[in-house]
C-alpha positions in Angstrom: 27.6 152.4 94.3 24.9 151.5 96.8 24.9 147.9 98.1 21.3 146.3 98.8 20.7 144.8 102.0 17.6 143.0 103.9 16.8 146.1 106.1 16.0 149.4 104.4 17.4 153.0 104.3 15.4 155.6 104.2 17.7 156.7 100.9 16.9 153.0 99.5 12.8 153.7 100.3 13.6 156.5 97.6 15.4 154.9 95.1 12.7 151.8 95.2 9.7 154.8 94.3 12.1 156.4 91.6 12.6 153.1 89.9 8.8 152.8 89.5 7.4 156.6 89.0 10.2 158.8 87.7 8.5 161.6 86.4 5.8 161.6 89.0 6.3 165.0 92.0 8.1 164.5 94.6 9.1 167.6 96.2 7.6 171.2 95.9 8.5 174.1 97.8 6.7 176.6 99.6 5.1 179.1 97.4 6.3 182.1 99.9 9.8 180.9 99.6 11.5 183.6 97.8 10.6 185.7 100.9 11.8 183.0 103.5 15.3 182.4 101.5 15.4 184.3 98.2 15.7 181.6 96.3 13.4 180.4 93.6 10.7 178.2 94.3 11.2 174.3 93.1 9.1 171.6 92.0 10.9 168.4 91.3 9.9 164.7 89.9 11.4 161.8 91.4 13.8 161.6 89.1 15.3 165.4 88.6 15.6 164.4 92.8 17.4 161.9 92.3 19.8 163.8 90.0 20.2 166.2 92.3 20.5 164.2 95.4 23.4 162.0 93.7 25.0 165.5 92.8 24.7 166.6 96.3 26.1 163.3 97.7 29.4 163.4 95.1 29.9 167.2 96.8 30.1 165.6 99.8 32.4 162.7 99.1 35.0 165.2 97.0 34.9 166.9 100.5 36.7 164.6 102.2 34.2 163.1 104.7 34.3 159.9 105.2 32.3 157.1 105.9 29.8 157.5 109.7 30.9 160.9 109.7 28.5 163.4 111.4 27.0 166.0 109.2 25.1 169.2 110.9 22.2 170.8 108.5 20.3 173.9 109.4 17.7 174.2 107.2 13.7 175.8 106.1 11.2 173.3 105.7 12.6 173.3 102.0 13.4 170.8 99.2 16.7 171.5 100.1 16.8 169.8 103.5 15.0 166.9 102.1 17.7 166.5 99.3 20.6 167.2 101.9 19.3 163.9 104.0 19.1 161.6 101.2 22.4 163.0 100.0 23.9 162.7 102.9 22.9 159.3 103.5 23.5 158.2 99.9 27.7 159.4 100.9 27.3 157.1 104.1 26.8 159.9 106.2 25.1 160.5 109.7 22.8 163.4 110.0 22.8 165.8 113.1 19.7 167.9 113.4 20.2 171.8 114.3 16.9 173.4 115.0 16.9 176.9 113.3 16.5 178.6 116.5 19.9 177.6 117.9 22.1 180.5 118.7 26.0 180.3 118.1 26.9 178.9 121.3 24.2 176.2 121.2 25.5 175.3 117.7 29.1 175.0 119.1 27.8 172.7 121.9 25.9 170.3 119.3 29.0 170.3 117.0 31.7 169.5 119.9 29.1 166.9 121.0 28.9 165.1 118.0 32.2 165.4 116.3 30.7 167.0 113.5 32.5 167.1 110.3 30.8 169.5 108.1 27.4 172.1 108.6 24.7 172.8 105.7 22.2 175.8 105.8 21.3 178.6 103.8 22.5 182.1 103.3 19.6 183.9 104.8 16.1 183.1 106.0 13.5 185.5 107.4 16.0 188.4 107.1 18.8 186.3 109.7 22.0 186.1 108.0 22.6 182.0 108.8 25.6 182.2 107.0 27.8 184.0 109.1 26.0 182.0 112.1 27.9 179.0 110.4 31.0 180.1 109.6 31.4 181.8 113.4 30.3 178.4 114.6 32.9 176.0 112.4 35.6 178.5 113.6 35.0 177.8 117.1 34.5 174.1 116.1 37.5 171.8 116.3 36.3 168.8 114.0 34.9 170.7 111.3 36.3 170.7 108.1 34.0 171.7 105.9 31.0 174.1 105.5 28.5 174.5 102.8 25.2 176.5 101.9 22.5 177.1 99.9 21.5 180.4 98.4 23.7 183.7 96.9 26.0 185.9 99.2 27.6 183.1 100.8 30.6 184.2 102.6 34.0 183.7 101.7 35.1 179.8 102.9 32.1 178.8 102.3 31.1 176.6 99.6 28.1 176.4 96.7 25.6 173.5 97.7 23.5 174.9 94.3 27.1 175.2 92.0 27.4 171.7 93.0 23.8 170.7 91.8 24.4 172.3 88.6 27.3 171.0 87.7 26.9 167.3 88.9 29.9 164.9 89.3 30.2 161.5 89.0 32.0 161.0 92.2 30.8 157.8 94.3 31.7 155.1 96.5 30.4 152.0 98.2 27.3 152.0 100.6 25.8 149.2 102.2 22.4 150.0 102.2 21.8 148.9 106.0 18.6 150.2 107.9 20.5 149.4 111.3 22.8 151.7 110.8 23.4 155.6 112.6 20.8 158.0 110.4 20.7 161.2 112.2 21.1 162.5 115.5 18.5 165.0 117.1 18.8 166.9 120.6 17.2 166.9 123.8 16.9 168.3 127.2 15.9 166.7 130.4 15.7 166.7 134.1 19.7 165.8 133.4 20.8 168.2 130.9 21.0 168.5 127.2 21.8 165.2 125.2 22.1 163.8 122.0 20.1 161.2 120.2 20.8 159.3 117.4 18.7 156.8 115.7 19.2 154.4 113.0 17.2 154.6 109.9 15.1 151.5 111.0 14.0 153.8 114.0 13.0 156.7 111.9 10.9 154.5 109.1 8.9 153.0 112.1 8.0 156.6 113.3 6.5 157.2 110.5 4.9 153.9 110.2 3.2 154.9 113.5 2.0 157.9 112.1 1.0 156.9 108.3 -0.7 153.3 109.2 -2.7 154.9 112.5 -4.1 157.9 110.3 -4.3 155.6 107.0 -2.7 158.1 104.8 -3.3 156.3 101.6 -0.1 155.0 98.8 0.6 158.0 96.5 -0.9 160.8 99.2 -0.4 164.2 98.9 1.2 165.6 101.7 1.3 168.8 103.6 4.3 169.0 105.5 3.7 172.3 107.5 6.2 171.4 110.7 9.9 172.1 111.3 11.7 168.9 110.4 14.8 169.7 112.7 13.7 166.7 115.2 13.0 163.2 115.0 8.8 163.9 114.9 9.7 166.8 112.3 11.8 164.1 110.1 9.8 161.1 110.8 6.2 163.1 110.1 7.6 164.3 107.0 10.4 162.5 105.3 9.6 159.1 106.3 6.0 159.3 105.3 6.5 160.7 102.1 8.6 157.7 101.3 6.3 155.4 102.6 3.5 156.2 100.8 5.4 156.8 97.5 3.3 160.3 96.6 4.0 163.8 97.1 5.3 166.1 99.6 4.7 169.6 99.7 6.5 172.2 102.1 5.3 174.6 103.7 7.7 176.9 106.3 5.6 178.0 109.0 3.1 179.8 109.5 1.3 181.7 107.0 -2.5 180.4 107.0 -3.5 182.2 103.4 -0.2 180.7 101.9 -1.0 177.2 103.4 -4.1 176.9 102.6 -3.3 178.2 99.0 -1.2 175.6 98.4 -2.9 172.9 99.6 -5.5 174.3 97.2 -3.5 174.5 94.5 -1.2 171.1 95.0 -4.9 169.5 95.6 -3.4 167.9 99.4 -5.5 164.8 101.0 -2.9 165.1 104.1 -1.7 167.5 106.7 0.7 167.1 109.3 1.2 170.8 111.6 0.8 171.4 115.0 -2.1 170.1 116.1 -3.2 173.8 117.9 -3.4 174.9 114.1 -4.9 172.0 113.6 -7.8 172.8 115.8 -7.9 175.8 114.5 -8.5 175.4 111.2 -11.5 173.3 112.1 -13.0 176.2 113.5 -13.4 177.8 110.1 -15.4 175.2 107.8 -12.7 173.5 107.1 -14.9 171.3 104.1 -15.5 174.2 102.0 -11.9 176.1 102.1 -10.2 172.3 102.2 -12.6 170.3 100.2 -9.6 167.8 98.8 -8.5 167.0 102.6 -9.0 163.7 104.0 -6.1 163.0 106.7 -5.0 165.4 109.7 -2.1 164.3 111.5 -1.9 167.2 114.8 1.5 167.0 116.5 1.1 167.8 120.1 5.1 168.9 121.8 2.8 169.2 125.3 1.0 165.6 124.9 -0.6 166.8 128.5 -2.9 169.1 126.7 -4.4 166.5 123.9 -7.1 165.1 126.4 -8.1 168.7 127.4 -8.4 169.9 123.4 -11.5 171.1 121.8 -13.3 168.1 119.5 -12.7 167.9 115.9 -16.0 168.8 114.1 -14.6 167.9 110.4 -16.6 164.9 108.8 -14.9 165.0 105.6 -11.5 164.6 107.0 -10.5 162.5 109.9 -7.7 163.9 113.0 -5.1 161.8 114.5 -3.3 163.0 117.7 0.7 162.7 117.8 1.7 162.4 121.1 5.4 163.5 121.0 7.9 163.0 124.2 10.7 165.2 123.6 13.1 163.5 121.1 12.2 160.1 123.2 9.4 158.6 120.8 6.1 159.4 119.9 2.7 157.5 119.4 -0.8 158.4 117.6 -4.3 158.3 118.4 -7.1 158.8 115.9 -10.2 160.5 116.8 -13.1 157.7 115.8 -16.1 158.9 118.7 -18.5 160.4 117.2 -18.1 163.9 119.2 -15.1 164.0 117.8 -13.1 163.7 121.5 -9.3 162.6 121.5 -9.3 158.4 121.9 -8.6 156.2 124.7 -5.3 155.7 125.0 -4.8 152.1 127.2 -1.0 150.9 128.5 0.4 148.1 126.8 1.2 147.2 123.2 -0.3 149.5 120.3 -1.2 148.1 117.2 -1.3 149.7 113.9 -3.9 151.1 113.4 -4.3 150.4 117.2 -8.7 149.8 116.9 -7.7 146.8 114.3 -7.5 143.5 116.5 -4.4 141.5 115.4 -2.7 144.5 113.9 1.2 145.1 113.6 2.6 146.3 117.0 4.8 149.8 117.1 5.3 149.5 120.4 4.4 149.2 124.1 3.5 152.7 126.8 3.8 151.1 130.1 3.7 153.4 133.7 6.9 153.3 135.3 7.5 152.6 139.2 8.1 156.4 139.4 4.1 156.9 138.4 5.9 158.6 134.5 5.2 157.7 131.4 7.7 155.2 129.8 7.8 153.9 125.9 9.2 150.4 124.3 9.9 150.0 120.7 11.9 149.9 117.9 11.3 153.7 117.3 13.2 154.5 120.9 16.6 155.2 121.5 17.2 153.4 124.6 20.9 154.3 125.0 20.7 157.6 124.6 18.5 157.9 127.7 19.5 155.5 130.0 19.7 156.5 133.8 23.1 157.5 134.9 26.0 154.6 136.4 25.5 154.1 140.0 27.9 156.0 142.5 31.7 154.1 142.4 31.2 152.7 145.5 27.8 151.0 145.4 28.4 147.2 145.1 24.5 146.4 144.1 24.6 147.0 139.6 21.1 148.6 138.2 19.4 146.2 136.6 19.1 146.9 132.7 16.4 149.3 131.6 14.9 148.2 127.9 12.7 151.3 128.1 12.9 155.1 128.3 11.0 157.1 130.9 10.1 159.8 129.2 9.7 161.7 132.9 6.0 162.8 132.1 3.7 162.1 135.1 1.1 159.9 134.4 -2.1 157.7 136.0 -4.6 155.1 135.0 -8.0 156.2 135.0 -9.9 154.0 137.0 -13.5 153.9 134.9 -11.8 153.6 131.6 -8.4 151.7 132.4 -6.6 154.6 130.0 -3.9 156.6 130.4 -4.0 160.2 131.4 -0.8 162.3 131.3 -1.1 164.7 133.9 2.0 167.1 133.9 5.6 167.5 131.9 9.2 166.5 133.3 9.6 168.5 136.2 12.4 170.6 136.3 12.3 170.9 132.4 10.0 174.3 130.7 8.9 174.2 127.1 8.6 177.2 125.4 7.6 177.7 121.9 8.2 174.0 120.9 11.6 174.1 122.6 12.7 172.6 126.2 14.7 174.4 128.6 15.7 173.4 131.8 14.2 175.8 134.5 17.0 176.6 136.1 18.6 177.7 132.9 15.4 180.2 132.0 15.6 181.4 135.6 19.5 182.0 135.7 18.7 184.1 132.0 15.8 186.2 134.3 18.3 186.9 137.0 20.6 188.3 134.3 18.2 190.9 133.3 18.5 192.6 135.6 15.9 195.1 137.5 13.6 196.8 134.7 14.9 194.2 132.3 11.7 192.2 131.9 9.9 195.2 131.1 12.3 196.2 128.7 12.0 192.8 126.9 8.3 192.8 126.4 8.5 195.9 125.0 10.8 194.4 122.6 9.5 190.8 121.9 5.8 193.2 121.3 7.9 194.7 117.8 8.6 191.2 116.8 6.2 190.8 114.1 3.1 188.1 115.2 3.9 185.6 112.2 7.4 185.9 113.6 6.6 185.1 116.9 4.5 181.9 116.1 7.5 180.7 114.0 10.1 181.4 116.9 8.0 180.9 120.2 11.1 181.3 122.2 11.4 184.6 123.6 14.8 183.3 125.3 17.1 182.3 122.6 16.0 185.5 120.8 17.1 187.4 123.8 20.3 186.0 123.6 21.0 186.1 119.6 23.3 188.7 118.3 21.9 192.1 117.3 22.4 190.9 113.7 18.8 189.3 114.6 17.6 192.1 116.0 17.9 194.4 113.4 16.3 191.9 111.3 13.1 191.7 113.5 12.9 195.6 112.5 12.9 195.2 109.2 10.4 192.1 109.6 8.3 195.1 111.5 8.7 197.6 109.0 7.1 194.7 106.4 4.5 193.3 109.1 3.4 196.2 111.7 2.3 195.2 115.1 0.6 197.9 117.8 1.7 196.4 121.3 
């Protein structure tokens, strides 16, 4: 039994558009995922969702976790992970996000971290046995006590998240539905190592306001969720819009373009959020005659640096809005309004929604910090979970508090158009497919390799299939994964040749 409360939950957003549109779609999977998963494509109304979303949450109260609990989930861009959230918020749980890239020792990091009492994925995806990835990482795991998956072949320990959907149980217990309250907990690295953040539900819900009210995605939008949701601008661009907007959100795991832009075809999609480099690139190809139904672009940059360098959006028939994402720190968006089709202006202070509407709602403040970085205010950052390190023990002078996080990318204000222009990332800190490193890590992993090693790693990264490569975009964790993944890649080859 769920408890209202003044401040929504991300699970209560749900329940308020189920009330009102039961049999309208809420979910649908990608069309390609019997390859990703082997599992049967879904298409669910609001309220077969629901049913299953309750059954999912009753699995995990029989379980034995209790309240606040931490709960890791590595997952596709499925309906599954969307279901898992609301589930596992609906049983009062927190929500750790595990970015499918992750090897076995960055999973046991994350779980000793957090305290995490239970992990979700899948069986298999792409041909990488997840599974077993789980299983080895609970038994090095102290606090877990549970671990669950989707899919057949599960191995022994492990129990059935679809057994448990299709035979429901009536198993609750009482939530109070409060938006201030721990929702999940994503992961970053900085200049000071890797960290965890969690935000509340009230955090996530006004990412996503950023994003819907700046691009005016319209109530009941179809949505084209083609980004990994394992991060807050993965959950918030996704999740939170869909339930904002009340319409439909379709999934698509990237990247395959013919599969994506048949199902936005077919589903009839007014709104795609995906990186905004395939973003671009689609509007390269007439995107009005192979996307007539589109009207909203949301392009999610993870290297803000290069949005004011980016080609101009030509599109007349749909409009693009830049998402300016900071690590796991916060995020803001821009729309393109000039007529050449240039990324906007982008001035310090606070940001209304949509931020060209005088007297707008405000989502937050970008200020420039004393260090010449950009820093963000709002009720979308986690301030905690980056503030600077105590002073030394013997200092007698305390650090004033810090109600904003410096989000360590260098930035100036341009003199003839008072705007913002980032200029450079966190130093010390390399991105690399969408993932951060720090830089000495990725040159302690080079050292490793020894003489002729580099060579002998291109040749192998060139066998990874290209469509593989665009999904991963981290040549270093793949390095590092077992040989299990390896001999995966060379069946992905066998399927998807590539001449190096």
């Amino acid at each position: 039994m769920n408890q209202t409360n003044a401040s929504p939950t991300l699970d209560a957003l749900f329940q308020r558009i189920m009330a009102r549109n039961r049999d309208a779609i809420a979910l649908i999977d990608p069309s390609n995922k019997p390859r990703i998963t082997g599992q049967p494509q879904m298409r669910l109304t609001y309220e077969q969702a629901d049913r299953a979303i309750s059954a999912l949450a009753s699995h995990f109260i029989e379980a034995g976790l209790p309240t606040h609990s931490v709960i890791a989930v590595q997952l596709p861009n499925t309906v599954e992970f969307m279901l898992t959230v609301l589930a596992a918020h609906r049983a009062g749980l927190v929500v750790a996000l595990f970015p499918l890239l992750w090897r076995q020792a960055e999973l046991v990091s994350a779980l000793n971290r957090t305290s995490a009492r239970a992990i979700v994925t899948t069986s298999k995806i792409d041909g990488v046995i997840y599974a077993d990835l789980a299983m080895n990482a609970a038994a090095e795991a102290f606090s877990i006590r549970h671990v669950c998956g989707f899919g057949s072949d599960l191995p022994e320990g492990m129990a059935s998240l679809d057994q448990a959907i299709a035979r429901p149980s009536n198993t609750v217990r009482s939530i109070v539905q409060d938006g201030r309250k721990a929702a999940i907990i994503s992961f970053d690295v900085t200049s000071e190592g890797f960290r965890a953040v969690p935000r509340t539900h009230l955090s996530v819900i006004a990412g996503g306001l950023a994003l819907s009210l700046e691009s005016d995605v319209s109530q009941g939008a179809v949505v084209m969720s083609a980004f990994a949701p394992s991060s807050f601008a993965g959950l918030a661009s996704s999740l939170a819009i869909w339930l904002l907007t009340g319409g439909t959100l379709s999934l698509h795991h990237p990247f395959e373009a013919d599969v994506l832009e048949q199902q936005m075809n077919e589903h009839r999609c007014d709104t795609l959020i995906a990186p905004a480099q395939l973003a671009l690139r689609l509007d390269e190809y007439d995107l009005a005659a192979r996307l007539p139904s589109l009207r909203n672009v949301i392009g999610l940059w993870r290297a803000p640096e290069q949005v004011a360098a980016s080609a101009p959006w030509t599109a007349r028939h749909a409009s693009m809005t830049d998402a300016y994402l900071f690590g796991e720190a916060g995020l803001f968006g821009a729309r393109r309004t000039a007529d050449d089709g240039a990324p906007a202006l982008v001035k310090p202070g606070m940001q209304g929604l949509p931020r060209d509407l005088p007297g707008s709602s405000i989502s937050g403040e970008i200020l420039l910090t004393p260090k010449g970085t950009l820093g963000l205010r709002g009720p979308m950052v986690a301030v905690a979970a980056y503030a600077p390190p105590p002073p030394p023990s013997d200092s007698l002078i305390p650090q004033p508090p810090r109600d904003y996080v410096d989000t360590e990318y260098v930035a100036r204000l341009d003199r003839a158009t008072d705007a913002i222009s980032i200029t450079a990332p966190p130093s010390g800190v390399m991105a690399v497919g969408g993932y951060r490193f720090l830089a000495s890590d990725l040159q302690e992993w080079g050292r490793r390799l020894g003489q002729g090693g580099g060579r002998t790693w291109v040749r192998w990264w060139a066998r990874v299939p290209r469509f593989c490569r665009s999904v991963t975009g981290a040549p270093w964790s793949w390095r590092r994964r077992s040989c299990r993944v390896a001999r995966a890649c060379e069946r992905l080859d066998e399927r998807h040749p590539v001449t190096a």
